[in-house]
Kinemage of the C-alpha trace (Angstrom):
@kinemage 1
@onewidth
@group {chain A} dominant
@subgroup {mainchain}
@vectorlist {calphas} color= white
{ca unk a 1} P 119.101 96.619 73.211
{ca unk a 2} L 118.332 99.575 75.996
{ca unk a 3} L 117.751 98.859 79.384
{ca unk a 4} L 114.289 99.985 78.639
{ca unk a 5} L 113.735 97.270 75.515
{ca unk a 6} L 115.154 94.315 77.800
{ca unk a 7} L 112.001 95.400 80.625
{ca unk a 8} L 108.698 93.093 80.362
{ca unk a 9} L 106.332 94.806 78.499
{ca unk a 10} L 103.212 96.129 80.473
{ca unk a 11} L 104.590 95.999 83.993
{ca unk a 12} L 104.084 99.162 85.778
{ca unk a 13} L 106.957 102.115 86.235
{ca unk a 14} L 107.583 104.371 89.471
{ca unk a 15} L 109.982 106.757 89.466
{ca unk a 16} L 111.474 108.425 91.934
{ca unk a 17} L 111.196 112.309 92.590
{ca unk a 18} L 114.176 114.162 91.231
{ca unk a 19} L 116.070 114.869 95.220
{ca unk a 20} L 115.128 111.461 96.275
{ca unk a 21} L 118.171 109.802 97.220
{ca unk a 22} L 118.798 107.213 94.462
{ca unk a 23} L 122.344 106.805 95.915
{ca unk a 24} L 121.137 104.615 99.019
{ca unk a 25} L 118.971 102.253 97.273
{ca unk a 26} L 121.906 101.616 94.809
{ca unk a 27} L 124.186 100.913 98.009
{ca unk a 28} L 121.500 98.399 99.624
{ca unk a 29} L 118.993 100.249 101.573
{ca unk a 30} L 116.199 97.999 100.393
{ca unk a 31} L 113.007 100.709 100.811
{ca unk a 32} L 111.542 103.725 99.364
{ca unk a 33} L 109.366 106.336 101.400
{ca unk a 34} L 106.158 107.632 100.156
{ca unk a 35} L 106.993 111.225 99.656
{ca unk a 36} L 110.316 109.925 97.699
{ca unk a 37} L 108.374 108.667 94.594
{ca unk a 38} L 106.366 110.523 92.101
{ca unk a 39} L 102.744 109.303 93.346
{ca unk a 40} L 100.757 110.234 90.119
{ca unk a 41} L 97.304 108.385 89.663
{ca unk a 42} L 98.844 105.134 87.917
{ca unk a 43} L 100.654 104.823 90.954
{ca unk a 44} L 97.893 105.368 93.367
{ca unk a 45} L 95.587 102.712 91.488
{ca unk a 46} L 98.222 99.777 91.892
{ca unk a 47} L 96.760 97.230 93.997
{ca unk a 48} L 98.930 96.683 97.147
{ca unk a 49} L 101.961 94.507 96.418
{ca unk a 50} L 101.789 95.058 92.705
{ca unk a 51} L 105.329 94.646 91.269
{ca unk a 52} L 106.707 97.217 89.395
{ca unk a 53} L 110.157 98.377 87.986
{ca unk a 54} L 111.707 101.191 89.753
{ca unk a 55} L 113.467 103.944 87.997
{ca unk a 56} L 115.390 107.250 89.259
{ca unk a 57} L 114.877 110.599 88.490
{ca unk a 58} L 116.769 110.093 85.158
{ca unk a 59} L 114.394 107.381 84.184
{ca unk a 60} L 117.258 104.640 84.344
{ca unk a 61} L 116.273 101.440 86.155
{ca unk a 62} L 117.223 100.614 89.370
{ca unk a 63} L 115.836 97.308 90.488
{ca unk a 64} L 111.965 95.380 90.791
{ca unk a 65} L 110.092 96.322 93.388
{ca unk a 66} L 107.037 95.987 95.155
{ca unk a 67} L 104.432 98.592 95.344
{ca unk a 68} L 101.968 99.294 97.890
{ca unk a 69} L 99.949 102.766 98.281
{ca unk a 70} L 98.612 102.365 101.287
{ca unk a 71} L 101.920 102.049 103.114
{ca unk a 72} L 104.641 104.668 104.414
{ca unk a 73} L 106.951 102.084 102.511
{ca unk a 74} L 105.429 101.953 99.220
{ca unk a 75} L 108.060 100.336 97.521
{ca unk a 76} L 110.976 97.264 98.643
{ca unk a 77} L 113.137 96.573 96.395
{ca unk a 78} L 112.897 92.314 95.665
{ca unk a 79} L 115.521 92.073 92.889
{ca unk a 80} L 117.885 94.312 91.199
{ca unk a 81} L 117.144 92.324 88.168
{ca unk a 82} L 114.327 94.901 86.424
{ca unk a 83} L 113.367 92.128 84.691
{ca unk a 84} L 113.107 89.304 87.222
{ca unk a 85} L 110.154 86.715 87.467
{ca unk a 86} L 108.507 86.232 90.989
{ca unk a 87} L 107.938 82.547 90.588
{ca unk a 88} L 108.652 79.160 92.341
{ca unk a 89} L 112.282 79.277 91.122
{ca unk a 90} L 112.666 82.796 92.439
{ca unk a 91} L 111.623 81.827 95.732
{ca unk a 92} L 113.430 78.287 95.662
{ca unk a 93} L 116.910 79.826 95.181
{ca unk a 94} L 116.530 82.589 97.779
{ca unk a 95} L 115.191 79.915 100.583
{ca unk a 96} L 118.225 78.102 99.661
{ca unk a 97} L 120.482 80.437 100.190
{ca unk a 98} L 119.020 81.107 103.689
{ca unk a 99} L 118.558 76.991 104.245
{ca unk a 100} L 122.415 76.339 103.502
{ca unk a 101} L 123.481 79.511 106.187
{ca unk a 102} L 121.233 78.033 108.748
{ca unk a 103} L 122.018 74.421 108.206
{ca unk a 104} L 126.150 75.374 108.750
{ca unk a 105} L 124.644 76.872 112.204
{ca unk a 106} L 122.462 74.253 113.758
{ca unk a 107} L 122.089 70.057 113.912
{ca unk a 108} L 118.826 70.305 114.038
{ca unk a 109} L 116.217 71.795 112.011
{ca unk a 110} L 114.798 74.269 114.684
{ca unk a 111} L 115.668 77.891 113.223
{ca unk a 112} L 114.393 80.933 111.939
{ca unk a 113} L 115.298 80.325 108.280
{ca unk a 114} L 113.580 83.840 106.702
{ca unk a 115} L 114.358 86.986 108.417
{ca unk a 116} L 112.471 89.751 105.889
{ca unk a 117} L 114.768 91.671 103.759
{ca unk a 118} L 118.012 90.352 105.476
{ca unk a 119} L 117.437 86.881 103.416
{ca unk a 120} L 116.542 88.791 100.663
{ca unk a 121} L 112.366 88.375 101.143
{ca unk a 122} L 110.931 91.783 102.390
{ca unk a 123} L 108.249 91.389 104.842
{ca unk a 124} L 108.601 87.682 105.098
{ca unk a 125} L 109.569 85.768 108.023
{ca unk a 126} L 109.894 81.950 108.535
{ca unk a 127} L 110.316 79.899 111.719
{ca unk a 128} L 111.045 76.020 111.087
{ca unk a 129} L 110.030 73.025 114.090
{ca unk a 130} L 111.778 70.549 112.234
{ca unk a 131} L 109.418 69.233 109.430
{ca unk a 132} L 106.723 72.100 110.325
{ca unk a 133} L 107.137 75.724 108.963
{ca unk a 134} L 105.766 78.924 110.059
{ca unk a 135} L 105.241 81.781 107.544
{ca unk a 136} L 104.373 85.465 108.676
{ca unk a 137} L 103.185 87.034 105.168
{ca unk a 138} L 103.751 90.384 106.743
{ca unk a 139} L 103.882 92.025 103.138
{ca unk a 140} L 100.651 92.703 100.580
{ca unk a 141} L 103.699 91.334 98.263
{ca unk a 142} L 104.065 88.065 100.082
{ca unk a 143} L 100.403 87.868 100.654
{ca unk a 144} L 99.785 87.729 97.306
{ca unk a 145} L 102.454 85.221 96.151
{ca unk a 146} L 101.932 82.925 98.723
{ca unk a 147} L 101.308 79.832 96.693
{ca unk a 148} L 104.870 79.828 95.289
{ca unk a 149} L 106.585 80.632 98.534
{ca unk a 150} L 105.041 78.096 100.064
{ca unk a 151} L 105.906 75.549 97.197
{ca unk a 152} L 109.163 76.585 97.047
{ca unk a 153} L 109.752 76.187 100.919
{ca unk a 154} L 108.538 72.806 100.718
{ca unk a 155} L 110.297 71.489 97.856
{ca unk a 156} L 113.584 73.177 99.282
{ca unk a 157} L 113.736 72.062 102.884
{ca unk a 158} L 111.155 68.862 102.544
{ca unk a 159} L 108.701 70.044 105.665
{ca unk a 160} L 105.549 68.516 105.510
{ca unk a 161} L 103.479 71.446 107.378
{ca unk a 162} L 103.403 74.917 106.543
{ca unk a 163} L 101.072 77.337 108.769
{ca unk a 164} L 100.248 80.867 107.351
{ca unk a 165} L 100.735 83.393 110.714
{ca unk a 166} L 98.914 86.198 109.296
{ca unk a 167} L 98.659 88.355 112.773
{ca unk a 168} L 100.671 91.710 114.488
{ca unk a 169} L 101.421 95.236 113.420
{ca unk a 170} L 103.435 94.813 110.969
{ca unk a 171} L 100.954 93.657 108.624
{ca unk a 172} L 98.105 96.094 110.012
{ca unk a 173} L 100.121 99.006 108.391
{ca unk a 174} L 100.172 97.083 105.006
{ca unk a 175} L 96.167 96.835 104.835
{ca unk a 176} L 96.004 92.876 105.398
{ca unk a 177} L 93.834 91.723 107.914
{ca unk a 178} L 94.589 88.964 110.413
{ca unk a 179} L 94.171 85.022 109.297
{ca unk a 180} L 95.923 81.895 110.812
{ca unk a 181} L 95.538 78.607 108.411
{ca unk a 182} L 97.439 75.601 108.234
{ca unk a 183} L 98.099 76.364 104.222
{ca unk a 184} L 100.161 72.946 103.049
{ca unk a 185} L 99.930 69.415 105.293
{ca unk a 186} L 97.652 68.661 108.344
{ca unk a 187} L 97.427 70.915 111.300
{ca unk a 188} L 99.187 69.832 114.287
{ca unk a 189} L 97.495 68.429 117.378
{ca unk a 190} L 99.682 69.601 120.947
{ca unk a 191} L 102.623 71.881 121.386
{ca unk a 192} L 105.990 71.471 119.283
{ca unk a 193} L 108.588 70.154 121.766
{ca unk a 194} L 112.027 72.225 120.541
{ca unk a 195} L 115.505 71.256 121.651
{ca unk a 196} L 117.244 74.173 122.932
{ca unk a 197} L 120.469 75.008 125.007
{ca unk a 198} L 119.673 71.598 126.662
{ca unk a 199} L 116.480 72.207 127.445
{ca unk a 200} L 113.011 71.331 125.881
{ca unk a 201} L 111.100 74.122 124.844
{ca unk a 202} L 107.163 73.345 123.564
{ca unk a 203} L 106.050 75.877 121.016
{ca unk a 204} L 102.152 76.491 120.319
{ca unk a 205} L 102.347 76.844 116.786
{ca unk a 206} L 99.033 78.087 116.271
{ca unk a 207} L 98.201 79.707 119.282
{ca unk a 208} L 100.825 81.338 120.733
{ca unk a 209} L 103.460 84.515 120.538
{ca unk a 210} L 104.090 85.222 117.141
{ca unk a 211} L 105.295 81.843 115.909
{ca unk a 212} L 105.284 80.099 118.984
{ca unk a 213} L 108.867 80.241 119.651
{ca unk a 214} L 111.051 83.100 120.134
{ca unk a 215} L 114.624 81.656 118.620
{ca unk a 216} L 116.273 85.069 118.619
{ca unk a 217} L 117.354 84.688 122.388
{ca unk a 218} L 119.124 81.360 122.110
{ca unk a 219} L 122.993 83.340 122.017
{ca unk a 220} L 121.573 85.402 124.936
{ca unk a 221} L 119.679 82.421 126.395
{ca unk a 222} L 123.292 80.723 126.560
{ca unk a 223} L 124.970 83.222 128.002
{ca unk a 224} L 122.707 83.275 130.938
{ca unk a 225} L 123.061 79.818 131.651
{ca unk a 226} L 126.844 79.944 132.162
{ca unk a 227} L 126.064 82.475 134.798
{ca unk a 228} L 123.477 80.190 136.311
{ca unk a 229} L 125.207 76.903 137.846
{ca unk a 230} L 124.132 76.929 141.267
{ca unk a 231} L 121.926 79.902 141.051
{ca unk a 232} L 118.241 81.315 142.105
{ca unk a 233} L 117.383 82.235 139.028
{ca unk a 234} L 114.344 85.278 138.219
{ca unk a 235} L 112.812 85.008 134.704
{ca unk a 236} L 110.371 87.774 134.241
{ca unk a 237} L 108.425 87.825 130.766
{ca unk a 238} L 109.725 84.332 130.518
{ca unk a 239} L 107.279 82.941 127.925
{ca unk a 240} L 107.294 79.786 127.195
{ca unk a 241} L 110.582 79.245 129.744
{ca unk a 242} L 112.752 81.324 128.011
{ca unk a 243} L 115.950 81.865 130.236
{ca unk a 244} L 114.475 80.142 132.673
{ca unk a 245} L 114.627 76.309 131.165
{ca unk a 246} L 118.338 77.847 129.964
{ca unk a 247} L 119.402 78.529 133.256
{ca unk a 248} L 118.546 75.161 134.348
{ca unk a 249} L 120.317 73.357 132.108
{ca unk a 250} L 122.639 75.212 132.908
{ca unk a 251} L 122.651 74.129 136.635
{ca unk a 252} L 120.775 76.369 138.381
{ca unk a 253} L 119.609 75.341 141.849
{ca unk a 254} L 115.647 76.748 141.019
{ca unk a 255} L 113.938 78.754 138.673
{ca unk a 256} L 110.643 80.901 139.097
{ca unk a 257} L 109.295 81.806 135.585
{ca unk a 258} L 106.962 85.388 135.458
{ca unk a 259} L 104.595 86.028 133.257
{ca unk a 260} L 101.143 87.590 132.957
{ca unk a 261} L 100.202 84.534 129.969
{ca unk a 262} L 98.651 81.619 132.054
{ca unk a 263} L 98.718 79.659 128.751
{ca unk a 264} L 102.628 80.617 128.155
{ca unk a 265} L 103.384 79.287 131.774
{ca unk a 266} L 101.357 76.485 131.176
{ca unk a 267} L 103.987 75.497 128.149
{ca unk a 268} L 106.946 76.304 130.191
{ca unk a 269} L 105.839 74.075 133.088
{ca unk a 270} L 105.507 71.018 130.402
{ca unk a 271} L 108.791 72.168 129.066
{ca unk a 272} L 110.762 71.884 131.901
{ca unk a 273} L 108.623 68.558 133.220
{ca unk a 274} L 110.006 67.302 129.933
{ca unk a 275} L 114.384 68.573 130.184
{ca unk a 276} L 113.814 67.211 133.522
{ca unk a 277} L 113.756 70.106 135.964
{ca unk a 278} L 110.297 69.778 136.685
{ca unk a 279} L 111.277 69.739 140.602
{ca unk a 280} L 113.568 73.242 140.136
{ca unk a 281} L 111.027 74.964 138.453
{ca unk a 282} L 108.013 77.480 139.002
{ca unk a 283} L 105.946 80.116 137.865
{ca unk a 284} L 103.569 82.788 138.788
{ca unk a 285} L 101.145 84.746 137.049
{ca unk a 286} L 100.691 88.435 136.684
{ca unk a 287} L 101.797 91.726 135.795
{ca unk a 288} L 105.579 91.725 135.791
{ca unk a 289} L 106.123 94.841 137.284
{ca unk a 290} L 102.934 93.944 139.609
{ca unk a 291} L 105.357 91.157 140.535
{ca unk a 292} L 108.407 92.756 140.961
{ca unk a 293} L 107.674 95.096 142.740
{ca unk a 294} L 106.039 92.609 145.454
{ca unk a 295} L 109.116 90.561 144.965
{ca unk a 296} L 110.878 93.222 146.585
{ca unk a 297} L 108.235 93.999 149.488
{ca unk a 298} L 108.722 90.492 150.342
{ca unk a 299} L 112.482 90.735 150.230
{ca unk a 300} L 113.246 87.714 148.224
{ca unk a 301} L 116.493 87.703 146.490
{ca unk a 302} L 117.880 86.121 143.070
{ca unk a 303} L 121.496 85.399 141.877
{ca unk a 304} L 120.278 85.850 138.589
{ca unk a 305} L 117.369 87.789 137.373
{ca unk a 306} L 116.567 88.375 133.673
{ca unk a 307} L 113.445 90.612 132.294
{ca unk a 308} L 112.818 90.267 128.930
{ca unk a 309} L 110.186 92.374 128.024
{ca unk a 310} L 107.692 93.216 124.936
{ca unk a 311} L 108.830 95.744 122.399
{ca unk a 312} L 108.033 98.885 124.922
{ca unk a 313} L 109.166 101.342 121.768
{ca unk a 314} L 108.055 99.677 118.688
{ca unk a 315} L 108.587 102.712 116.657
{ca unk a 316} L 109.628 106.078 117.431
{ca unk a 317} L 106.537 107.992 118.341
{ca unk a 318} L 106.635 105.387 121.617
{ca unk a 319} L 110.402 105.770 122.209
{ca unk a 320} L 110.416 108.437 125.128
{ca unk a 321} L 107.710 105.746 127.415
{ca unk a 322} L 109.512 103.036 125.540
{ca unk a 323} L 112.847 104.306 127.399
{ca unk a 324} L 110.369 104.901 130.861
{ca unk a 325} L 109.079 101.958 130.791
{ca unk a 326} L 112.746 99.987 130.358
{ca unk a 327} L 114.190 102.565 132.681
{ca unk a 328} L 111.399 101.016 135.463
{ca unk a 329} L 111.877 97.579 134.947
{ca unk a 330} L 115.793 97.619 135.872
{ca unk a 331} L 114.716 99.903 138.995
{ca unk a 332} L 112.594 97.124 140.359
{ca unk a 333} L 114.726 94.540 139.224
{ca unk a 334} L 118.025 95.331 140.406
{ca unk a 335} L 117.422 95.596 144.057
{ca unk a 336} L 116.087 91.730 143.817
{ca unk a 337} L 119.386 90.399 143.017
{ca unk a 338} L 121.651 89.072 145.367
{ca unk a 339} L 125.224 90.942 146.526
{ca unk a 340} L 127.202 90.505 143.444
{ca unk a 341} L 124.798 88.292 141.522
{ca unk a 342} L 124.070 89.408 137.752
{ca unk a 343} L 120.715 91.721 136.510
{ca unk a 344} L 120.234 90.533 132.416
{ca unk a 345} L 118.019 93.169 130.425
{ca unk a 346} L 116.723 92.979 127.080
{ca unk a 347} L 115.027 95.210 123.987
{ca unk a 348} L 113.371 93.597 121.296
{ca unk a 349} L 112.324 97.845 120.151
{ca unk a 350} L 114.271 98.652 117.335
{ca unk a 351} L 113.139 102.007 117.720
{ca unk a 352} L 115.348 101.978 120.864
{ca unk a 353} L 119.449 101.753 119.598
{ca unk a 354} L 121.289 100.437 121.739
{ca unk a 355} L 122.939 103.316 123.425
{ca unk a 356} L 119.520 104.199 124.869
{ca unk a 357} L 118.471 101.427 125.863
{ca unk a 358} L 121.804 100.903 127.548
{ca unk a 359} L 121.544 104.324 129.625
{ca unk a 360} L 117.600 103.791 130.221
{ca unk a 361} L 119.168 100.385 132.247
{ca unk a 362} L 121.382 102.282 133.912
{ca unk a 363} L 119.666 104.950 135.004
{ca unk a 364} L 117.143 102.240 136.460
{ca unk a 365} L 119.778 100.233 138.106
{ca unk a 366} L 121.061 103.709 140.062
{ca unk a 367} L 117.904 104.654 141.083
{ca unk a 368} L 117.409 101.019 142.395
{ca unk a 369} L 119.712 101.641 144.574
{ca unk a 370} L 122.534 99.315 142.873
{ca unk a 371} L 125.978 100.228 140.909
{ca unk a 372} L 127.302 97.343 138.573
{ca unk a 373} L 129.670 96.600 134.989
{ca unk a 374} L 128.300 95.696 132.011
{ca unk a 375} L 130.214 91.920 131.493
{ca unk a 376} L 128.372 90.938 128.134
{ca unk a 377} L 126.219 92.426 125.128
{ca unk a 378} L 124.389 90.024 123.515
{ca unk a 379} L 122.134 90.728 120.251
{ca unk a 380} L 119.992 88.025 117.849
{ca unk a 381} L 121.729 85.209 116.824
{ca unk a 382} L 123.391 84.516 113.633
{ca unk a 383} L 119.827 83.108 112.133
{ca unk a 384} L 118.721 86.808 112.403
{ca unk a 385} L 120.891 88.111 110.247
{ca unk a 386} L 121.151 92.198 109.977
{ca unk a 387} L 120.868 93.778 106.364
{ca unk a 388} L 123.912 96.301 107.029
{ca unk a 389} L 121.767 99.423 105.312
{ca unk a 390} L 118.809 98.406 107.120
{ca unk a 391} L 118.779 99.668 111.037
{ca unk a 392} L 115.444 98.149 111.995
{ca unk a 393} L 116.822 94.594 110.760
{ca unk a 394} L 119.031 95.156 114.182
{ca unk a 395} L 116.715 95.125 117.068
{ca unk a 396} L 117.475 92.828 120.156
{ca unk a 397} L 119.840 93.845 122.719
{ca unk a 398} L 120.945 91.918 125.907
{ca unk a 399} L 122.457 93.935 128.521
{ca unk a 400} L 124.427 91.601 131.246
{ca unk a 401} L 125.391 93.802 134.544
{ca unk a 402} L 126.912 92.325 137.713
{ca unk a 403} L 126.012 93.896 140.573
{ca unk a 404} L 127.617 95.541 143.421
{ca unk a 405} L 127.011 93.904 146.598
């Protein structure tokens, strides 16, 4: 039988154009551009998220994808199996796969368990709160087989609550609009307290930042707080506590938490009333660099400071104020922090590698009057795994610099 005869009969065929490069997809690169496929009118009329079996320019077939005409990426590849089935099973042994990698990592069931095509699930990201699960659809795909991802998820990691984050960009630029529904189990009353680094973080599941938590940090969020026994500690775009709560399990002698959110600082306060360092901590609202900068006219001074901004260069049209923006934050930063104390700066832009964010930080530092040595590099932890082909699957940096006195 040809590889043609062993296909399903009736599922759609796309084809890419004869220079497209077949040779990357083959290797791992899990997407196709627009002007790389043949876009024909049986192509055009799929409905976003159709599946369909890719071929190359020599008709062979290179994998099952998903199709969606509306997007730049109008095809990710979900299996290289032309012939695989999208069902419950499909989804149960890919979860899985991610559940036994994250259970190795952590005691407790507080994790990202699906990061997108890194786990194998394009578009699809999944935060777990113990027996509660968070699922950004984020792809007309994943949208659209929602009711066997969910069962899947529950049958293969037993929580009883599964919310459906259907907000941000990401899924703007597929076509879907915005929804938030509690989609298996009851909807939670109260903030999700989360052991962390020592500390208690409470997550707003439904209300908050993106999933309510932001477990990406927790490498970086340790690193700080080994730099943090005894220390005024500065946590600027802290969230929910971020590095701050971090820092003071780590020891720190205080920690002021920034952030413009009242309802974010709100969370943090509980958290740290809760690990116990109700007494070391506070916050104030407002613009960060609003703050720093009268920080500085009032001439306070940190040991530690950490700003860990939005995503200032989300994608490459906003890379060159993206770089600005970054470039500002360590100028008004590093002149807070004490005579040899340590100035931690982060990127969650993807857009921005890590060489320019690195130079953007020091550029900032210099022209805040400071000098200093990079002592650590810190990235997402090992629950957001990177999908080597895939550059945008890489996207935090931490940037630790002592400074000069």
């Amino acid at each position: 039988m040809s590889e043609q005869e062993s296909l399903p009969r009736g599922r759609p065929v796309v084809r890419l154009k004869p220079k497209a490069e077949a040779r990357a997809i083959r290797h791992g690169f899990p997407w196709v551009y627009a002007d790389e496929l043949v876009t024909d009118r049986r192509t055009q009329a799929l409905v976003p998220g159709a599946l369909a079996v890719l071929e190359d320019g020599e008709r062979r077939p290179m994998g099952l994808v998903t199709v969606n005409p509306r997007s730049k990426i109008i095809a990710r590849m979900l299996d290289r199996d032309p012939a695989a089935e999208i069902t419950q099973p499909w989804f149960a042994e890919r979860l899985s796969r991610a559940l036994a990698h994250r259970a190795r990592l952590y005691p407790q069931p507080f994790y990202r368990l699906v990061h997108a095509e890194a786990d194998g699930l394009p578009g699809v990201v999944i935060d777990r709160f113990g027996d509660v699960a968070v699922v950004q659809p984020n792809a007309a795909w994943a949208e659209a087989h929602l009711a066997p991802l969910v069962a899947a998820l529950v049958a293969v990691t037993g929580v009883t609550t599964v919310i459906k984050n259907g907000s941000g960009r990401a899924r703007g630029l597929e076509g879907l609009e915005e929804e938030m529904a509690v989609v298996h189990g009851l909807a939670r009353s109260g903030p999700v307290p989360v052991p962390m680094n020592g500390a208690i973080y409470m997550a707003d599941l439904m209300g908050g930042q993106k999933t309510g938590l932001f477990f990406d940090q927790r490498e970086n969020h340790a690193f700080a707080a080994r730099l943090a026994h005894g220390a005024r500690v500065l946590d600027v775009f802290s969230h929910v506590g971020g590095f701050a709560l971090a820092a003071l399990a780590g020891g720190a002698e205080s920690a002021l938490a920034v952030d413009a959110s009242a309802a974010a600082l709100t969370l943090a306060g509980q958290g740290a009333k809760a690990s116990g360092f109700g007494d070391r901590f506070a916050t104030r609202q407002g613009d960060a660099f609003e703050v720093l900068e009268a920080l500085g006219a009032e001439g306070t001074r940190f040991d530690l400071v950490i700003c860990d901004p939005p995503a200032f260069a989300p994608a490459k049209p906003a890379l060159e104020a993206g770089l600005r923006a970054y470039e500002r934050i360590a100028r008004l930063a590093a002149p807070l922090v004490a005579p040899g104390g340590y100035l931690v700066l982060c990127s969650c832009s993807h857009a921005a590698d890590l060489l320019a964010f690195r130079n953007a930080s020091a550029r900032g530092i210099g022209r805040g009057g400071r000098r200093g040595q990079i002592v650590h590099t810190g990235f997402a932890g090992p629950d957001h795994p990177v999908l080597p082909q895939l550059a945008e699957s890489s996207y935090l940096k931490a940037l630790a610099f002592r400074l000069d006195g």
